[in-house]
N, C-alpha and C positions, 0 to 999 in steps of 0.2 A: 504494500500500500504506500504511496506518492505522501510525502508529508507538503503544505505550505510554508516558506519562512518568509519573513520578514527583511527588511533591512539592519536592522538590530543583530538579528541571528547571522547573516550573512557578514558583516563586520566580525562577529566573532568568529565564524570559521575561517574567515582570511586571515586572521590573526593568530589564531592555534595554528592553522595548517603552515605559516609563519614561520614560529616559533613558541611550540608549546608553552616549554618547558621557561620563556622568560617573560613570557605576556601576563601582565596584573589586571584584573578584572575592572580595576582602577581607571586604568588606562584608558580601554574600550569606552568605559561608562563616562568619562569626561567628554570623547571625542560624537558621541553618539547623545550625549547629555542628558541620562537619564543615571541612578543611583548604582551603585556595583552592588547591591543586593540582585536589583535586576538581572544582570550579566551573569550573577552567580546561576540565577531562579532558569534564566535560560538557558544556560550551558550543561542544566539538571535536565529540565526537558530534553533539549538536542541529543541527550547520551539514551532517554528513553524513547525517544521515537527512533531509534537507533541509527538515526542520520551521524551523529559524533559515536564513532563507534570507539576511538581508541585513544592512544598516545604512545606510538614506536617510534622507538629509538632509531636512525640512522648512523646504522654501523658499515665503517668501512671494509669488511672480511680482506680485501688484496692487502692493506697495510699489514696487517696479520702477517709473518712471515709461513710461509708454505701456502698458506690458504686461497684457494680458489672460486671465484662465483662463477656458477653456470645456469644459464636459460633453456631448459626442451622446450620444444612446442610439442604438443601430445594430442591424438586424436581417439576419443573416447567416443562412445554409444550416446546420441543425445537423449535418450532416456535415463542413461546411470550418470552425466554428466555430472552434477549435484553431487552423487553421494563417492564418485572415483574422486571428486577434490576434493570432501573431507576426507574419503582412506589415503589420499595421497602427503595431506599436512601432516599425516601422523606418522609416518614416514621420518627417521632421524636424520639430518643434515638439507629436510625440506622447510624454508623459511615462509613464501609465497604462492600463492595457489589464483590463478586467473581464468576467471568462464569466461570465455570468447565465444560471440555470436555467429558460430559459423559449424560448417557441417564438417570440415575436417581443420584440423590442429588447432581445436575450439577447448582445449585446456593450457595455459602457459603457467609452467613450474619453476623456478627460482630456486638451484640448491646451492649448499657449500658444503665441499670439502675439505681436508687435511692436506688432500693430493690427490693426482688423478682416480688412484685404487678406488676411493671413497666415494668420487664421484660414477664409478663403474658400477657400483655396488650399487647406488640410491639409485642407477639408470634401471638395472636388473630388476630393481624391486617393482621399479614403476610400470616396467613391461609385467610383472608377477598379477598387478594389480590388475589387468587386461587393458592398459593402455600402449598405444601404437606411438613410439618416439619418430616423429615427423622429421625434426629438425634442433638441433644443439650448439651453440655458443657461447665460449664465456664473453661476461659482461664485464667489459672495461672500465664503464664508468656510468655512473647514476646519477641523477642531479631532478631536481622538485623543489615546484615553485606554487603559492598560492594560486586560485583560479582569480585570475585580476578583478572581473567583475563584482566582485564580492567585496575589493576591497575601496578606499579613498578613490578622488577621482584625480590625484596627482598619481598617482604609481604609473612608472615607466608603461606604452604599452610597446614594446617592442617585443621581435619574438619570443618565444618562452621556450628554450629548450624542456624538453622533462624525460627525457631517455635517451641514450647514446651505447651501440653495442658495435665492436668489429669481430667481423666472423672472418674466415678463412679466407687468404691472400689479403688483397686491400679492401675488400669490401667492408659496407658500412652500414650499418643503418642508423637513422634519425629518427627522434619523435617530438614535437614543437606544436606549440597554441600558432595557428594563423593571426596576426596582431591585427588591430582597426586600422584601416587604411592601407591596410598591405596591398600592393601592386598586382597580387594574384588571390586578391579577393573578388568574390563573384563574376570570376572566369572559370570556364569549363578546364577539364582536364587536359583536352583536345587543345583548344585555344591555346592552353599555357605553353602545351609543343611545340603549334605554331609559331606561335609570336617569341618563343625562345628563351621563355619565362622560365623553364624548367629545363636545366640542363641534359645533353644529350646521353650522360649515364644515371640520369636517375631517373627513379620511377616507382611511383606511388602507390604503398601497395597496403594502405590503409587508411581510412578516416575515421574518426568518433565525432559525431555530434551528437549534442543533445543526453549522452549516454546511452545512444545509438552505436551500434558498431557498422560501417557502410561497407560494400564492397565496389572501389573504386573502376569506374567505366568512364571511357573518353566522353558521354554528354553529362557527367558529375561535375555538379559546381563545387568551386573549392567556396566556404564563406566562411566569414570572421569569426572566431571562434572555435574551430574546427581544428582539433590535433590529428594532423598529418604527419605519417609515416611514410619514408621517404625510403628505398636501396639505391644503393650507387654502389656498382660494381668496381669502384675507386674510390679513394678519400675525399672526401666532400671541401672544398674549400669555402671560406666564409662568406666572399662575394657571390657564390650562386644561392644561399639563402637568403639575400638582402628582401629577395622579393616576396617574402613571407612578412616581415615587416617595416613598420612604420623606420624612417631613415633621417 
């Protein structure tokens, strides 16, 4: 069930999602101008309509000497979908469990291990569990950013990285909020090719709107807001992004 928030609630989730663990309710309740019992009373709500589900830790496992992060893409039964990504969190060395809107590699799993063995190990089980390993990469680097709208109306809008992975040779892939005004907002897919918007090694091979998962076709509008998953079978340089955003 859809909850509604407010402006109030949205202020605070752009602020937890922030910086949980340094944000005063204080704070909020000055800028929004109503009492920090409020901000408490609502941040009580938001954890029971289970919209504020949590407060994790962002660890970097690579600092970790030996340790390694790795991504499967896994394609489950869409009937057991649900209950293969609970038996899969409980799974040792499994941190993240993702239901993807799709008919094949509609579960993405997130492990770490010690070293590779470890990671051999958690793949084994995951096939044990009757999940099909699609596709596998370690993840280089992680980065998360508030959803802007949520927050002040001075916050930068330029692009928003919020996932970055290199898989095998130079290949890349990217994941970014399309910003307001970006140059390759409410252009098709198609269009962006043409006109040269979207460089000749990449290619998009996912969108979320809405918390929608799309699957991208050349008459697909790209629009503001829109996290666009990008592969480039080369390292992406920072001038072929510009046209995601605002400059």
């Amino acid at each position: 069930m859809t909850q509604r928030v407010d402006e109030i609630d949205k202020r605070i989730l752009y602020y937890l999602a922030l910086d949980a663990r340094n944000t005063a309710t204080s704070d909020i309740a000055e800028e929004m101008e109503v009492t920090p019992a409020t901000i408490r009373n609502r941040i009580a709500q938001l954890e029971e309509q289970g919209i504020l589900r949590g407060y994790l830790a962002d660890i970097d496992y690579k600092s970790i000497d030996g340790y390694v992060t790795y991504h499967f893409r896994c394609t489950a039964p869409i009937p057991d979908r649900a209950r293969l990504a609970q038996s899969a969190l409980e799974i040792s060395g499994v941190i993240t469990v993702q239901e993807l809107m799709a008919g094949s590699a509609n579960l993405g799993i997130t492990v770490v291990g010690a070293d590779t063995n470890e990671i051999n190990k958690i793949a084994g089980e995951l096939s044990d569990l009757g999940l099909e390993i699609e596709d596998e990469s370690v993840i280089e680097g992680e980065y998360h950013t508030p959803y802007n709208p949520f927050g002040p109306e001075n916050v930068p809008k330029g692009p928003s990285l919020t996932d970055f992975m290199s898989l095998a040779g130079d290949a890349e892939v990217v994941e970014f909020t399309v910003s307001e005004g970006a140059e390759i907002a409410d252009t098709t897919i198609e269009e962006a090719v043409d006109e040269e918007l979207l460089a000749d090694e990449m290619l998009v091979v996912g969108i979320e709107r809405d918390g929608d998962v799309l699957t991208p076709k050349g008459e697909t509008v790209i629009q503001t807001g829109d996290v666009v998953s990008l592969f480039s079978k080369a390292p992406l340089e920072t001038d072929s992004l510009e046209v995601f955003g605002t400059q």
